[in-house]
Steps between C-alpha positions, in 0.01 A plus 500: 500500500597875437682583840362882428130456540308172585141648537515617134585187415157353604222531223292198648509311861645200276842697518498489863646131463812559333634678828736438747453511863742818444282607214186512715634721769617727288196500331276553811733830552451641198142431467460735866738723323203536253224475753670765761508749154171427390348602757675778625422679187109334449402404810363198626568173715824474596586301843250248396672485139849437650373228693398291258801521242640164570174326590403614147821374329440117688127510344563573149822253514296205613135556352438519129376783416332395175322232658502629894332827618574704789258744675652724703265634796452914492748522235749757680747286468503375185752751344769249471255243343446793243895526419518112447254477286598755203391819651885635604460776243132604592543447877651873486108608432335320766257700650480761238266576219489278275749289659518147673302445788656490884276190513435152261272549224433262275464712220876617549693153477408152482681449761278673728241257590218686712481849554537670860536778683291432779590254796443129590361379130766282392393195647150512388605614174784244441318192645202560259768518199674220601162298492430622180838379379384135688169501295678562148766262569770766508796389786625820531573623871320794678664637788372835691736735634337658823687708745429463903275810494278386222483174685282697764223577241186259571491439112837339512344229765249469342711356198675337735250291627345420122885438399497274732355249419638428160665203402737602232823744478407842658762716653502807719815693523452689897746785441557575863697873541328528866268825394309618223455855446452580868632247747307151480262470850303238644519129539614398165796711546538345801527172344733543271739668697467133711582316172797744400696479821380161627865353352469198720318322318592544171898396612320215709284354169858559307658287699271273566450441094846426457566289797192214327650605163837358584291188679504175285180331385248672770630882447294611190205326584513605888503903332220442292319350770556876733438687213136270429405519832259695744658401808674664812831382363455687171380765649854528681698401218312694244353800652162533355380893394187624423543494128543135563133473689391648219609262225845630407796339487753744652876579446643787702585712631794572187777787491269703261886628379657209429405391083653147571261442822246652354561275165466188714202569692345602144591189308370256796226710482393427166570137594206451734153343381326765768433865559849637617598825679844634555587705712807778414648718759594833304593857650304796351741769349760226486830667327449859547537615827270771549178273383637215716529730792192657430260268294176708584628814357621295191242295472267753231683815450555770292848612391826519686861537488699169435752624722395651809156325498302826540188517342321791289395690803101572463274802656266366756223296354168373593563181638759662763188768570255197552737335723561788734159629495395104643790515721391852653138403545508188695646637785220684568269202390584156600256341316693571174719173374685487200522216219771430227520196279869495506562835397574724840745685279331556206158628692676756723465272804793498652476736753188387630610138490791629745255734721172274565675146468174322691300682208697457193464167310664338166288204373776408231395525142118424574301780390143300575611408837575822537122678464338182666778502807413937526078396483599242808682789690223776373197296638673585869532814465853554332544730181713295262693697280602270218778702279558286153585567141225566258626195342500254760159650648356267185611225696247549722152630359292179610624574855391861485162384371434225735696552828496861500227714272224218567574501884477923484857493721699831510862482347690680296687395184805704436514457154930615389629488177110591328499565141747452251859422649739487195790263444374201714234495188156308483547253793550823719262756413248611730209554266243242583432638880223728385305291295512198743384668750289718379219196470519423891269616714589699827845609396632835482808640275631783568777609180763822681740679248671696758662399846251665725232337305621207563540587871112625479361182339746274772331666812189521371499124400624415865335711689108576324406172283397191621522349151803311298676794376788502222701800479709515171760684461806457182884425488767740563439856651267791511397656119507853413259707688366831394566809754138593441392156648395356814278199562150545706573143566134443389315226279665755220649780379479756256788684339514750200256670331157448658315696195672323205340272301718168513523280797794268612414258735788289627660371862866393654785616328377560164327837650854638500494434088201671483613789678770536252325448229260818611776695578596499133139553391463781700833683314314433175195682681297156514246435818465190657414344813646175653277289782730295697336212697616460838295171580423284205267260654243614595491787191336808661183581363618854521751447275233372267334759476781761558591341127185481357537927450820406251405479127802229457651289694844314512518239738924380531529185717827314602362136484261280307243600306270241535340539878688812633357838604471673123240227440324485814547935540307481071221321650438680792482845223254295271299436819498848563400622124813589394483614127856652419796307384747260736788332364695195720914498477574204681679163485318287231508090486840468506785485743761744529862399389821646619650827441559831764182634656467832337597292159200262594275796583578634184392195274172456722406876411499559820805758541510881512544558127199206409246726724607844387387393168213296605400796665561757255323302211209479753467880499524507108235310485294737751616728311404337176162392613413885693564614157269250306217599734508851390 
């Protein structure tokens, strides 16, 4: 091999078998020299993509990847999979228009067997190809990739438990870096912290293996008699896990580091007539000090500096606002508790987590036990405060509807990250929030665009509603904000010219485009009036009417079409005679790819230049149509 480069000598996983042991390791270098560069300039996953380089390399060695598939769980760390598999050149794009994805997609590579981007799906998704491959007569492996976090997602068990049961070749790769994006709680965590350090054993069954190996006649069959059987003596021998109660054949726990280990494990993997689960020990961030040192800020990250590990400093945003505002009010109300799905960090709930301990829980990555486990503390008298991602609130719908709406408990759904978020692309955008729960009876939304908004609709949903209350509020920090504004922190809001003929109607951020977007109007000597909505659900009936004096109306929504307030705000005008004209810019049937936020706005119409000339041809057509009359 060229002693120069050996990652740009790899065009197909097929190439990874020509290597040398020396080879590999310096291939697993450069391909975090790559990684560490990447994202640094794009963004992205990074500890969780370092700690996976050589677990990656031992995979596509051993499984054929024209005949084998491998679904990787969430995705995030899938970036070296991407590099050995013909993307080297385009992994510079990840993450930007028109570039790859930071997750599997099957439309991107062949190689790329399930999409992803949300947590514990692999194992569901993997066992149901791998009994399609058993129905077409296809003996191609399937193996999941699934990281310890992910493992704490009730979806994952329950593909467990179906997985199971099977009675061919299935095989579950546990990649074990002892945290996910926050650090890993509750009893699972527990347990495999048992099975990493509990070394005894493991040196006691290695022993004990070769002692009857080296025995003539009776050794062999004495082994496969322990390794057949149910009893105490087994049990001592051959410590049994959980994954083994639940139909797996287990190898572990494996130097997640070590390609030759890793190699073994994999082959005798494939060997086995049964479900099989291996378990690799991997550190996060592993190979670049700063992640490994600190793999929750490198986990999902904007840019930094290679050298000193400093990241692009950013103003203060609205999670960090959420987070303090919680923080501040449950000292003087101890009924307030706080819920994160694994993502402390990424909510703004640190600081509480530190300041009411007793009231601060992380459920691991289970969004549904999340709402149902806040209704159990609401119904005695606790206000759960459940702060999740827009995206990963989808997760849990049924158990708004049934545990929480239906049962008329008060909580509050801090909705982060709501509307479009940019580079994480359609896995990740918050979009669908409105329009899903919109439908459900006795819940509230309240949409801020502005910090003390959000402060407003916070206390208000603590401290006056009895209801399930989401308060939404987007990614990043605080929008422009016009000196000549100030919120009545009321249903809604009015801003512009009251006397003109053209109504905007929006809410959240998208007010501050509108505001622009007037601003330049009013230089041209254009009128216009913008109604920003406050609380989207319930829709003021004031606000109704308040429009119904506007000859046209342009609604601008940031989220779907289909079931979100422009449709449900168009009824409620028909309903009160509304004759004038109303046109809906929102997100139509489709999901919304990749690409920076303002960039999306702009292709969904829905940024400052798109509603200065929605707007303006609105008034030409007043104008046009004043003119006709006469």
């Amino acid at each position: 091999m060229n002693d120069k480069s050996v990652v740009e000598q790899i065009s197909s996983p097929k190439d990874l078998n020509d290597l040398s042991e020396q080879e590999l390791e310096r291939l697993c270098e450069e391909i975090r020299e790559i990684i560490v560069s990447v994202v640094s300039k794009n963004g992205g996953h990074l500890a969780s993509n370092l700690g996976t380089v050589e677990l990656t390399v031992a995979l596509h060695r051993v499984f054929n990847n024209d005949n084998d598939s491998l679904v990787w769980d969430v995705g995030h760390q899938s970036y070296t999979h991407k590099i050995l598999t013909g993307r080297l050149k385009d992994i510079y794009s990840i993450r930007t228009e028109d570039g790859i994805s930071g997750f599997p997609k099957r439309e991107e590579s062949k190689y790329d067997a399930f999409n992803a981007g949300h947590s514990s799906t692999s194992v569901s998704a993997a066992y149901g190809i791998a009994v399609a491959k058993q129905i077409n007569g296809d003996d191609g492996k399937t193996v999941a990739i699934i990281g310890d976090g992910a493992l704490t997602g009730g979806l994952a068990f329950e593909g467990l438990n179906n997985a199971g049961k099977s009675k061919s070749n299935f095989i579950i790769v546990l990649n074990d870096n002892k945290m996910s994006i926050s650090r890993n709680v509750g009893a699972l965590a527990r347990y495999l912290g048992g099975i990493r350090t509990n070394l005894k054993y493991l040196r006691l069954k290695t022993r004990v293996e070769r002692g009857l190996i080296k025995l003539p006649v009776l050794g062999n069959p004495i082994r496969r008699l322990l390794k057949s059987s149910k009893s105490r003596v087994r049990n001592l021998v051959y410590k049994r896990t959980l994954f083994d109660d639940m139909g797996f054949v287990y190898y572990g726990p494996v130097d997640g580091h070590n390609i030759q280990e890793l190699e073994k494990a994999f082959v005798a993997a494939k060997n086995v007539n049964r479900p099989v689960l291996v378990h690799a020990v991997t550190t996060k961030g592993k190979g670049y000090s700063f992640a490994e040192n600190d793999p929750k800020g490198f986990h999902g990250l904007g840019g930094f500096d290679i050298d000193t590990g400093e990241k692009i400093s950013s103003s203060r945003d609205f999670s960090s606002v959420f987070g303090d505002l919680l923080s501040d009010m449950a000292y003087e109300n101890k009924n307030i508790c706080a819920i994160t799905a694994a993502m402390a960090t990424g909510t703004g709930l640190v600081k509480f987590s530190k300041s009411h301990k007793d009231r601060f829980f992380d459920v691991g990555i289970a969004e549904e036990h999340a709402v149902t486990f806040a209704s159990g503390l609401s119904v005695q008298g606790m206000i759960p405060v459940f702060a999740v991602y827009s995206t990963f609130m989808q997760r849990s719908v049924d158990q708004i509807i049934h545990d929480a709406a239906m049962q008329k408990v008060h909580m509050v759904l801090a909705i982060d990250r709501a509307g479009v978020v940019g580079t994480d692309g359609e896995t990740h955008q918050g979009v669908f929030d409105v329009a899903l729960l919109n439908s459900v009876p006795n819940v509230k939304i309240y949409s801020p665009c502005y910090f003390d908004e959000l402060e407003y609709a916070l206390y208000s949903a603590i401290n006056n509603e009895s209801c399930v209350v989401a308060v939404r509020y987007p990614k990043g920090g605080q929008p422009y904000k016009p000196l000549d504004y100030s919120s009545s922190f009321k249903s809604f809001d009015l801003y512009g010219d009251r006397d003109g003929r053209v109504l905007v109607i929006t809410y959240g951020r998208l007010f501050s485009n509108a505001c622009r977007a007037l601003e330049r109007l009013k230089k041209d000597g254009e009128k216009a009036c913008v109604l920003k909505l406050n609380c989207i659900k319930p829709i003021d009936i004031e606000a109704v009417k308040t429009a119904c004096e506007y000859s046209s109306i342009l609604f601008f929504e940031e989220g779907m079409k289909t079931g979100g307030v422009g449709e449900g705000f168009l009824c409620m005008l028909e309903e009160c005679g509304y004759r004038g004209s109303f046109s809906l810019m929102a997100i139509n049937d489709e999901f919304v790819a990749q690409a920076e936020v303002e960039r999306t706005l702009e292709k969904l119409n829905l940024d400052e230049n798109s509603m200065y000339n929605n707007i303006l041809g609105a008034l030409r057509r007043c104008d046009f149509g004043r003119e006709k009359k006469t």
